[in-house]
VMD Tcl script that draws the C-alpha trace (Angstrom):
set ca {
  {21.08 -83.64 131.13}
  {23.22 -84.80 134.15}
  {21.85 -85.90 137.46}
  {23.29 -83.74 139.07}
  {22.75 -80.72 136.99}
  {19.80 -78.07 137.83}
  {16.65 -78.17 135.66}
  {16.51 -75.38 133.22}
  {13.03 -74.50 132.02}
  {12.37 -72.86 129.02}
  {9.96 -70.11 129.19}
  {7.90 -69.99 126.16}
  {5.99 -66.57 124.93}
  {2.39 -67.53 125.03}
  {0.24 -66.11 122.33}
  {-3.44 -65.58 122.43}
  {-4.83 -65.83 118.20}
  {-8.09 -64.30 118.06}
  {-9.81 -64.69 114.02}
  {-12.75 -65.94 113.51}
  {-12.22 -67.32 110.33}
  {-11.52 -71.09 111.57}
  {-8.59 -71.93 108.72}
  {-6.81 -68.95 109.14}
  {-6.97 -69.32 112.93}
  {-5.66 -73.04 112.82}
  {-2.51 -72.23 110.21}
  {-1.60 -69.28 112.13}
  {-1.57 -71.46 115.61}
  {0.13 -74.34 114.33}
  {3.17 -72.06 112.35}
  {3.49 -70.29 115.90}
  {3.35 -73.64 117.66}
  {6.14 -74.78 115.72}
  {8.09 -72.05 116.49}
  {7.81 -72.30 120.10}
  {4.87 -70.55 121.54}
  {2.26 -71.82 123.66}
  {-0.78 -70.94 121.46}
  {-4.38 -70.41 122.63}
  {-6.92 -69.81 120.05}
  {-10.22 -67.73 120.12}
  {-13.61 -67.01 117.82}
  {-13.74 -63.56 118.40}
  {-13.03 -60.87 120.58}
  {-15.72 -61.89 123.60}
  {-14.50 -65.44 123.55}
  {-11.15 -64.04 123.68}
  {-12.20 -61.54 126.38}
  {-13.21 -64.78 128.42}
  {-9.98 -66.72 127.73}
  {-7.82 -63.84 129.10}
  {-7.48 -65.25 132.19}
  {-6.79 -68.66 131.63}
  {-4.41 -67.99 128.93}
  {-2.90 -65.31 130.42}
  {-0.97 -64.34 127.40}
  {2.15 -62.37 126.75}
  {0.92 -61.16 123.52}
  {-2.55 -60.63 121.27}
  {-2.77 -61.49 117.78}
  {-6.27 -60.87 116.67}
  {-8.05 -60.31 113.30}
  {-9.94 -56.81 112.84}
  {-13.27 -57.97 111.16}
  {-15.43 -60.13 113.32}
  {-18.65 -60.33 114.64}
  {-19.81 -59.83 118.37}
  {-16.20 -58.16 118.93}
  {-14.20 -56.84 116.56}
  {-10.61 -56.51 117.01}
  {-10.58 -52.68 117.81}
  {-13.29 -53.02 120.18}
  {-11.04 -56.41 121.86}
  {-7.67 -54.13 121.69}
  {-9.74 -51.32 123.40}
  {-10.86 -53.39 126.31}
  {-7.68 -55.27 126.81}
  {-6.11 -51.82 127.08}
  {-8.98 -50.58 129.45}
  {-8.31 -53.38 131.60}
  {-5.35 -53.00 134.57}
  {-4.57 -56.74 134.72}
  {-3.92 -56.58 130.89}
  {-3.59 -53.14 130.27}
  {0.63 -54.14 128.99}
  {-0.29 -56.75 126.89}
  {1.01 -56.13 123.43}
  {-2.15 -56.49 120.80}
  {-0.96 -56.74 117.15}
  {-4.11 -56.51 114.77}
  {-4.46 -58.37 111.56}
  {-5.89 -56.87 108.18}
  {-6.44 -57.53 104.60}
  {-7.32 -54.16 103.92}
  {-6.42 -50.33 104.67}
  {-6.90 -48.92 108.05}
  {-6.40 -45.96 110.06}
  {-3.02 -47.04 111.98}
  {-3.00 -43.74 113.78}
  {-6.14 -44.37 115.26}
  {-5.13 -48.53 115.41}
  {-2.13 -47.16 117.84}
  {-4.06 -44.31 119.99}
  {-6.35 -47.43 120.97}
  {-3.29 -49.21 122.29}
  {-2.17 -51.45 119.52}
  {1.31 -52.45 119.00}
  {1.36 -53.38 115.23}
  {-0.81 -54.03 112.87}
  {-0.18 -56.71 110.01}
  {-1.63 -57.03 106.63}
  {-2.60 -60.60 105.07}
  {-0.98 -62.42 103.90}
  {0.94 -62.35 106.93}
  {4.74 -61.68 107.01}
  {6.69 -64.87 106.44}
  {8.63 -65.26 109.78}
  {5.76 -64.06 112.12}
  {6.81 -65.80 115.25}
  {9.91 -63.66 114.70}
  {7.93 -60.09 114.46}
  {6.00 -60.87 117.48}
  {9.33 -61.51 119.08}
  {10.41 -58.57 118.54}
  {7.17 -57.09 119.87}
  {7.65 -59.11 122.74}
  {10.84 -57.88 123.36}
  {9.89 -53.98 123.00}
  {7.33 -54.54 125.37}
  {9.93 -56.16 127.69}
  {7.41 -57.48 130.52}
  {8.26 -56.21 133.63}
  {7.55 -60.15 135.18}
  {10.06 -62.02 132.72}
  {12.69 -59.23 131.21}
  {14.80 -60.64 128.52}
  {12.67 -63.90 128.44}
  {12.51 -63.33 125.02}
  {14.96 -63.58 122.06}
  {14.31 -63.82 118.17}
  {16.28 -65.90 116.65}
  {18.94 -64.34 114.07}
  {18.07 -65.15 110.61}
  {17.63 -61.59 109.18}
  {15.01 -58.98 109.23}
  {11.60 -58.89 109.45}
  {9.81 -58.33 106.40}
  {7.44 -55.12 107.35}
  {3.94 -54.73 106.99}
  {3.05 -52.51 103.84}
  {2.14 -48.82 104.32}
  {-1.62 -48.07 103.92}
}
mol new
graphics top color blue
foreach p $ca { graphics top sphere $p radius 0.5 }
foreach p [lrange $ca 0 end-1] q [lrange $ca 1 end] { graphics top cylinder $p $q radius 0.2 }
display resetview
C-alpha cells in the first residue's frame, strides 16, 4: 500500500458458533476462521445468550441438542430480543426435525452433520439474504460453485 493511499479495511462477517460438543465447536471455528470470519465460540445457548453483546455477531450458528439451552430455545430468544431480533440463526442437526416449526421460530437454515463442505460460503449467502441494514453489500461469497444443500428431512 502507498503512503499516500487511503486505508481500506476489510469488514469481516463475525460469526457466533454455539455447540457444546467441544471438538465439533473448535473444527467448525477454525474452518470459518480460515475463511475469514471473526469467530466467537460458545457452550450452549445461555453462554451464548451472555456473549451476544460482546460478540455482537452478524450471524448464529448453533447446534440443536444441548443442555441448559438448546438451540430452539437460543434461536427463540435471539428472535424475541429487539437488539438481535435480525440476526440470522442457522441451526445444526444430525437428525430429522420439524423445519417448519425450525423457521416459524425465526431460523434461517438449518444444516445437517456432517456439515456442507464450503460452509463459510452458505452462511455467506445467508448473510447476504439477510442484507444488514448497518453494512449492505458487506458481504460477498466467493465464486467457486454452488452450495451443496442440506438434505430434506
Amino acid at each position: 500500500m502507498d503512503e499516500g493511499s487511503p486505508r481500506q479495511f476489510v469488514v469481516r462477517p463475525r460469526v457466533l458458533v454455539v455447540d457444546d460438543e467441544e471438538l465439533v465447536r473448535l473444527v467448525i471455528a477454525r474452518q470459518l476462521r480460515l475463511s475469514g470470519f471473526d469467530v466467537f465460540e460458545a457452550r450452549d445457548g445461555l453462554e451464548a445468550l451472555a456473549r451476544l453483546p460482546v460478540a455482537a455477531p452478524d450471524i448464529v450458528l448453533t447446534d440443536l441438542n444441548m443442555p441448559r439451552c438448546n438451540g430452539e430455545m437460543l434461536c427463540a430468544e435471539i428472535k424475541r430480543r429487539h437488539a438481535t431480533a435480525n440476526v440470522p440463526v442457522v441451526l445444526m442437526t444430525g437428525g430429522p426435525l420439524d423445519e417448519t416449526h425450525m423457521r416459524e421460530i425465526g431460523c434461517a437454515a438449518v444444516l445437517y452433520k456432517p456439515l456442507v463442505e464450503r460452509l463459510d460460503e452458505f452462511l455467506l449467502s445467508i448473510l447476504q439474504d439477510a442484507a444488514p441494514a448497518s453494512r449492505p453489500g458487506a458481504w460477498a461469497a466467493p465464486a467457486k460453485g454452488p452450495v451443496r444443500q442440506p438434505p430434506a428431512a
